[in-house]
LODO-345839 format. One line per 2 residues: number of its first residue (from 0); their letters; for each residue x, y, z of C-alpha. Coordinates in steps of 0.1 Angstrom, whole numbers. Each point is the difference from the previous one (the first is absolute). Layout:
N
NUM = A = X,Y,Z ~ ...
END
This chain:
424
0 = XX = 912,44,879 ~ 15,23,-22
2 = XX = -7,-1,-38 ~ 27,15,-26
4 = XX = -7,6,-38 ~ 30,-2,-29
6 = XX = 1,-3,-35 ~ -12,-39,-10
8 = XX = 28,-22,-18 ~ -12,-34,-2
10 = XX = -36,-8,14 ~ -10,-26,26
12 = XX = -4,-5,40 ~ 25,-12,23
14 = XX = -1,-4,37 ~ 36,-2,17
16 = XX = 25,17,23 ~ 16,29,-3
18 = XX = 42,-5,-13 ~ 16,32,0
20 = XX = 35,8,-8 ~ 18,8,36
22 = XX = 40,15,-14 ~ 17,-5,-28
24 = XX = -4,-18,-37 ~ -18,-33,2
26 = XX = -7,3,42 ~ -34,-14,2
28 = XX = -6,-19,33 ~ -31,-24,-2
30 = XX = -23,1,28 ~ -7,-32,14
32 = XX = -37,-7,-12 ~ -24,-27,-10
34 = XX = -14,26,-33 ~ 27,5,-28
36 = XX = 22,34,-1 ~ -16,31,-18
38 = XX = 31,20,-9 ~ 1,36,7
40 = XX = 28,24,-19 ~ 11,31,-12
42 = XX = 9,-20,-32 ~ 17,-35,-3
44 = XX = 21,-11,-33 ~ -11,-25,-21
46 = XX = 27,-26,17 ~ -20,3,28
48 = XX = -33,-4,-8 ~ 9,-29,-19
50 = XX = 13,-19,32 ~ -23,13,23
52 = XX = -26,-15,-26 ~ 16,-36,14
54 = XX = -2,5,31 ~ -40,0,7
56 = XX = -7,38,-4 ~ -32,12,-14
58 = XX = -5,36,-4 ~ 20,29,-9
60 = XX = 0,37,15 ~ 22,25,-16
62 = XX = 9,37,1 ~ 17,10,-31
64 = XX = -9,-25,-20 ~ -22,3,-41
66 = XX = -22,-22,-12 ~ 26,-9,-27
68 = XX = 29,-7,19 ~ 17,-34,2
70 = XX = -7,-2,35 ~ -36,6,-6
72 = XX = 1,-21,-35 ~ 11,-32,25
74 = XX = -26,7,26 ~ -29,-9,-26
76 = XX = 22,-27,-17 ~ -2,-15,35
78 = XX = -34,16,5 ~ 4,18,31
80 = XX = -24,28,9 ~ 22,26,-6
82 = XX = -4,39,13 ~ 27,31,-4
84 = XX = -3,36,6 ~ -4,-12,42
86 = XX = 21,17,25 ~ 11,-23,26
88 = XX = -3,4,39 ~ 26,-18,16
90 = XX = -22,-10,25 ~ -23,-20,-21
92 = XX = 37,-35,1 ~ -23,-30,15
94 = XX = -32,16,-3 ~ -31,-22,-17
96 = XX = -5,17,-32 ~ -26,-6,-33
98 = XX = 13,12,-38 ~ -28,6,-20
100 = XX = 15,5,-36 ~ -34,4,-13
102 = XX = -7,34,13 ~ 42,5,8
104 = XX = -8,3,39 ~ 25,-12,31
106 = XX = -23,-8,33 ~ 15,-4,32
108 = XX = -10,-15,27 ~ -36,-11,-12
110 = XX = -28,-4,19 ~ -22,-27,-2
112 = XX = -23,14,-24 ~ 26,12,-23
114 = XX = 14,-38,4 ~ -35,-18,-6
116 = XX = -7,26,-30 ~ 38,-5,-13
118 = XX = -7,-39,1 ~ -33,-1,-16
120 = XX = 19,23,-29 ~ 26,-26,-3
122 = XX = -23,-30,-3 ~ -19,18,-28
124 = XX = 35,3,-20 ~ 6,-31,7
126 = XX = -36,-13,-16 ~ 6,24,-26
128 = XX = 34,-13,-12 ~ -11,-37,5
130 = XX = -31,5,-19 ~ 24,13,-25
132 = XX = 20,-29,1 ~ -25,-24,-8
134 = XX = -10,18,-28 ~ 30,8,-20
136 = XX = 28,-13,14 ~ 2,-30,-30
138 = XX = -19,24,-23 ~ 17,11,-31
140 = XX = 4,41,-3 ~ -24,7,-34
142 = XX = -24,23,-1 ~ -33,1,-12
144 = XX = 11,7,-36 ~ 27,-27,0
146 = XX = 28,17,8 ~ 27,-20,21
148 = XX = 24,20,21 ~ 26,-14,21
150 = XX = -1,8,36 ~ 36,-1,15
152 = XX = 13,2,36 ~ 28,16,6
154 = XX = 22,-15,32 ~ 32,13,20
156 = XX = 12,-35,19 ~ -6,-34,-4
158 = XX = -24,-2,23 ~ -22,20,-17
160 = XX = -11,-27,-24 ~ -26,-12,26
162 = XX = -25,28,-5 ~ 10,-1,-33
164 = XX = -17,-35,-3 ~ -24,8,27
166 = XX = -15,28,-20 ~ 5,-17,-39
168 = XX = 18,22,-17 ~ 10,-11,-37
170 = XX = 39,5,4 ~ 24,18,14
172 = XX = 6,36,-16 ~ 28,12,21
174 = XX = 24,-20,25 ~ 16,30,14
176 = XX = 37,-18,6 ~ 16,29,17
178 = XX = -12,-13,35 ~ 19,-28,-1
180 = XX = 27,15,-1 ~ -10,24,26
182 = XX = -5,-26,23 ~ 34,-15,-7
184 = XX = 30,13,18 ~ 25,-7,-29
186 = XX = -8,-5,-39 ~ -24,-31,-4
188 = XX = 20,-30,-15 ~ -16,-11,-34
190 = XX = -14,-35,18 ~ -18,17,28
192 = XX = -20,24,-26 ~ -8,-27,-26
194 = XX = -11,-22,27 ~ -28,27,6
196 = XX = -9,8,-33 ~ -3,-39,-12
198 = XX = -25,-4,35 ~ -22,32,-14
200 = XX = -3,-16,-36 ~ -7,-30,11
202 = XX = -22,11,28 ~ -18,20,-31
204 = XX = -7,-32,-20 ~ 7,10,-31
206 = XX = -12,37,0 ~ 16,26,-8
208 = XX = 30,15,27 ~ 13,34,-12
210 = XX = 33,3,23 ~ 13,37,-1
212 = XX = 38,2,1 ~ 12,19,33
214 = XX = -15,38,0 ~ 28,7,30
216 = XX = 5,40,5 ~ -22,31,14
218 = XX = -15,-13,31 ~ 7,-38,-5
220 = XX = 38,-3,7 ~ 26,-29,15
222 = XX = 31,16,12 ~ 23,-27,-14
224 = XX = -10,13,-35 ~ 13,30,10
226 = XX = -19,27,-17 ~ 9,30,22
228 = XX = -21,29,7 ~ -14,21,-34
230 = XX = -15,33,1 ~ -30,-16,-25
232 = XX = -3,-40,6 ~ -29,-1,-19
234 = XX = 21,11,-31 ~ 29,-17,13
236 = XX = 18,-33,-1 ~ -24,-24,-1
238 = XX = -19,-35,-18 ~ 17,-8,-28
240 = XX = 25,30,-2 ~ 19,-21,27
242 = XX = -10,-27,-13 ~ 15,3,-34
244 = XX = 31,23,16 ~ 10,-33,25
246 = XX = -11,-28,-22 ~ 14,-23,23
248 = XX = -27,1,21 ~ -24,4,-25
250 = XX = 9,-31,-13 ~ -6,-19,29
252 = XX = -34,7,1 ~ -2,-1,-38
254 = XX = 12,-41,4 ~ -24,-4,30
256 = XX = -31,13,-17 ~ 8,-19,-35
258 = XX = 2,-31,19 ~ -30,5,17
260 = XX = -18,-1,-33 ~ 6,-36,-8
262 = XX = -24,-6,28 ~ -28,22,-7
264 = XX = -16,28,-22 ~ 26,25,11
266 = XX = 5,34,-18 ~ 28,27,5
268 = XX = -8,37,5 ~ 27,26,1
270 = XX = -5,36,20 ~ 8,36,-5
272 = XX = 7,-1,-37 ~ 4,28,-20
274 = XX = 16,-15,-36 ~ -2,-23,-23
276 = XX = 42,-2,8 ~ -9,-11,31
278 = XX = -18,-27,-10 ~ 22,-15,-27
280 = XX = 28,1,29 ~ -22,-22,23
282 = XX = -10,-23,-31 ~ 38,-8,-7
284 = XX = 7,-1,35 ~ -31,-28,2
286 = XX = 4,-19,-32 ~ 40,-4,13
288 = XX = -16,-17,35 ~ -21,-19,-19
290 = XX = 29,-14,-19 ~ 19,-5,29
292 = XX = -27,-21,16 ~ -5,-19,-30
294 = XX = 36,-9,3 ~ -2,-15,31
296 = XX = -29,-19,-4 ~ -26,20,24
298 = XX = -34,-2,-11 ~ -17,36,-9
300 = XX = -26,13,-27 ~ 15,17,-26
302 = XX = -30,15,-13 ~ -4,20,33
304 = XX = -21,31,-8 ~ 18,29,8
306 = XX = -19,31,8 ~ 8,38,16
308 = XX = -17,25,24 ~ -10,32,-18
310 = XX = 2,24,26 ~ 23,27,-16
312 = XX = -10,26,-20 ~ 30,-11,-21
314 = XX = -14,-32,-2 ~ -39,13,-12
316 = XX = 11,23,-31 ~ 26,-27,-6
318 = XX = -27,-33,4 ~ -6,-4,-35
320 = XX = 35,-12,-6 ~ 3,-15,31
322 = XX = -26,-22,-12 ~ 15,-14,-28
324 = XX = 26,-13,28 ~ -18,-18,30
326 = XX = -29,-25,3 ~ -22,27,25
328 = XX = -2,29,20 ~ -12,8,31
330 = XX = -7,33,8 ~ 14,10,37
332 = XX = -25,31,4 ~ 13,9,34
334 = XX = 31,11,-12 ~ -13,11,-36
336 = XX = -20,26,20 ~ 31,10,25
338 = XX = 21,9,-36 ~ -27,8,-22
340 = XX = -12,27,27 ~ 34,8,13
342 = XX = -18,-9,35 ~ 17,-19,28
344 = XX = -23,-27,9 ~ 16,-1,30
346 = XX = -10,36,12 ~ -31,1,22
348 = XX = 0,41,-15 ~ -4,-8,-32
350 = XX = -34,-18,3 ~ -19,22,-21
352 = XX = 26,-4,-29 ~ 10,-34,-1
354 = XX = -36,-8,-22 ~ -1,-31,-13
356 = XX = -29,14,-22 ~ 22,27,-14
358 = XX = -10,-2,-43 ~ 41,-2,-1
360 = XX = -4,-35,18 ~ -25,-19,-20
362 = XX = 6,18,-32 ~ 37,-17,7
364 = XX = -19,-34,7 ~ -22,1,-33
366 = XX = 32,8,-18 ~ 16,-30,16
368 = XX = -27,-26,-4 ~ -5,12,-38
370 = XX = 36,-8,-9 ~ 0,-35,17
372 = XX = -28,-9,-19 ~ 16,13,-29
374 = XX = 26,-19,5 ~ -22,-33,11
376 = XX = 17,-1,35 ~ -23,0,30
378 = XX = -3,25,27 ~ -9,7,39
380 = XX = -7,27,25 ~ 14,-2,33
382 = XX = 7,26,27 ~ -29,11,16
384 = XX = -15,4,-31 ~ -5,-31,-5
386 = XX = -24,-10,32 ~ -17,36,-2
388 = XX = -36,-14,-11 ~ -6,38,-13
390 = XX = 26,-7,-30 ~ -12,-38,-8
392 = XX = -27,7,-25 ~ 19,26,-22
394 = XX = 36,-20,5 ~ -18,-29,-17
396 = XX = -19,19,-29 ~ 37,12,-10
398 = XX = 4,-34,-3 ~ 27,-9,32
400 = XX = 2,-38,0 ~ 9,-5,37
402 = XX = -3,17,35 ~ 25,-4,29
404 = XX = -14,6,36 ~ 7,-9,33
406 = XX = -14,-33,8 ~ -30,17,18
408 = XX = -11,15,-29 ~ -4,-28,-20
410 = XX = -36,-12,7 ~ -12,37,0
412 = XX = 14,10,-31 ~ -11,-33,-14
414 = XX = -38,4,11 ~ 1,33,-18
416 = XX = 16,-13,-34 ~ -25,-25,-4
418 = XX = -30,23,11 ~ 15,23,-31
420 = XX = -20,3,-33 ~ 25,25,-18
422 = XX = 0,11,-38 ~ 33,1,-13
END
């Protein structure tokens, strides 16, 4: 047996078998085996990890990967037991193997004792979270004071919805649309992408579904959009800077989502704004769909609230007129730490600056939530912000109206909210 320790992204236990990559991009080879694949890499994209999430695997070893990276922000959306920092022996391929995410350790080849105590550990979770269940899964989030917050889950695919359900989140805060079309060898046709969004709202039953507009660029990238390489992706061309430079596409998915809302309680969120310019372009550009559907008779809300992420500094000293322009905000800390600290999130080095406690970061989230309530527009935390249990207390004295979390996190966050006696 030999036991390995990383640096923990998404807690949890999984027993499997060990999938390493054997040659170039996307080479995994299965092993033929009766428990599910545990994947084992020096770093995967998040294209991969979002099909390898449908095909049955569940738990995540990586090398280069932070706790902040997309590839690590789908392995809790799909709650894997997720570790990085973990250099791989290419002799482990087919071995048995148990992530523990709790305490960000790789085992292989377990004994029998380290199997039995493994096991006993993952009942106890799974009493844990079921003892959860029954008590607040149908429970509204209000704490002891009487303050309601919305808890929010935010989902990558379709699929996703189940433990959305499963775990009784209040809404959707984030339906990150990019991986549709990462999964797509061509541009999705306007029929194919409604089709999904009208299944999610109604699947939701009337609460809220926040769909984000594509966020395609830095690590997320289809080559028929062709992007190209850029020295700085992250600062690059990207969200809605393609979106409103090639607004034929955009539209597409603009005519898709509107539809969607005649069939649910379907909101519109726009990433990687930095002016209130930008947003007047995408209001005329959506008021002109909406006419156009109007004209030919297709059903749609036209009262669809239209909100933006603020994760920009641009967009923080410029929220209190951005306000006066959308229905919400929701505040996308991963990437409002990344520019606010001028720290790749993506670089394992820079661990120790990427804080997301830094005063810059929630001195820029008060600022934000004071202006939407100025403005009488509500407002959410997302990111990893939003599920960190640290924050949840002071994000909701400042008065944040929502929080948006992987499903997982729901019925934890939601046991501490209504435990909560806070003075405002």
């Amino acid at each position: 047996m030999k036991k390995i320790t990383g640096i923990k992204i998404n807690d949890g236990l999984a027993f499997g078998t060990v999938c390493i990559r054997e040659g170039p991009e996307d080479a995994f080879r299965f092993p033929e085996s009766d428990t599910p694949p545990i994947i084992l890499s020096e770093n995967l994209t998040p294209n991969e990890t979002v099909r390898f999430g449908q095909m049955g695997v569940k738990a995540l070893v990586v090398t280069g990967a932070t706790d902040t990276s997309h590839t690590a922000i789908l392995a809790r959306t799909m709650n894997w037991p997720a570790v990085s920092g973990i250099k791989i022996d290419p002799a482990w391929a087919h071995k048995t193997a148990i992530v523990d995410g709790n305490h960000a350790t790789l085992i292989i080849d377990p004994d029998e004792a380290a199997r039995r105590y493994y096991q006993r550990k993952q009942a106890e979770a799974e009493e844990t979270k079921n003892t959860l269940l029954r008590a607040y899964k149908n429970k509204k989030t209000v704490t002891k004071s009487g303050k309601e917050i919305k808890l929010y889950a935010n989902i990558s695919t379709p699929s996703d919805i189940s433990d959305v359900l499963a775990n009784g989140a209040e809404g959707i805060g984030n339906f990150k649309t990019e991986f549709m079309y990462l999964n797509s060898p061509d541009y999705p046709e306007e029929e194919a992408l409604f089709q999904a969004y009208k299944k999610i709202a109604g699947q939701m039953s009337g609460q809220k579904v926040v769909i984000r507009t594509f966020d395609i660029g830095t690590d997320k990238t289809a080559d028929y959009f062709g992007i190209g390489k850029e020295e700085n992706p992250a600062l690059g061309y990207r969200a809605i800077r393609i979106g409103l430079d090639r607004p034929e596409i955009f539209k597409t998915q603009l005519r898709a989502i509107i539809r969607a809302g005649a069939y649910g309680k379907v909101a519109i969120m726009y990433p990687m704004i930095i002016s209130v310019d930008e947003v007047l372009s995408i209001k005329k550009l959506v008021a002109r769909t909406m006419d156009e559907l109007e004209k030919e008779g297709i059903p749609f809300d036209r009262h669809m609230e239209q909100g933006i992420m603020i994760e920009t500094p641009a967009a923080v000293i410029m929220s209190r007129e951005l306000a006066q322009i959308v229905d919400f905000f929701s505040i996308g800390t991963n990437d409002l730490i990344q520019y606010t600290l001028a720290a790749d999130r993506q670089n394992p080095k820079l661990g120790s600056i990427y804080n997301p406690y830094h005063p810059a970061v929630l001195r820029s989230i008060r600022y934000v939530v004071e202006n939407a309530h100025r403005a009488g527009i509500w407002t959410s935390v997302s990111g990893e912000l939003g599920a960190d249990s640290a924050m949840t207390e002071t994000f909701i004295k400042w008065g944040i109206d929502a929080l948006a979390a992987p499903p997982s996190k729901i019925l934890p966050l939601r046991k501490k909210i209504c435990e909560m006696n806070e003075t405002m």
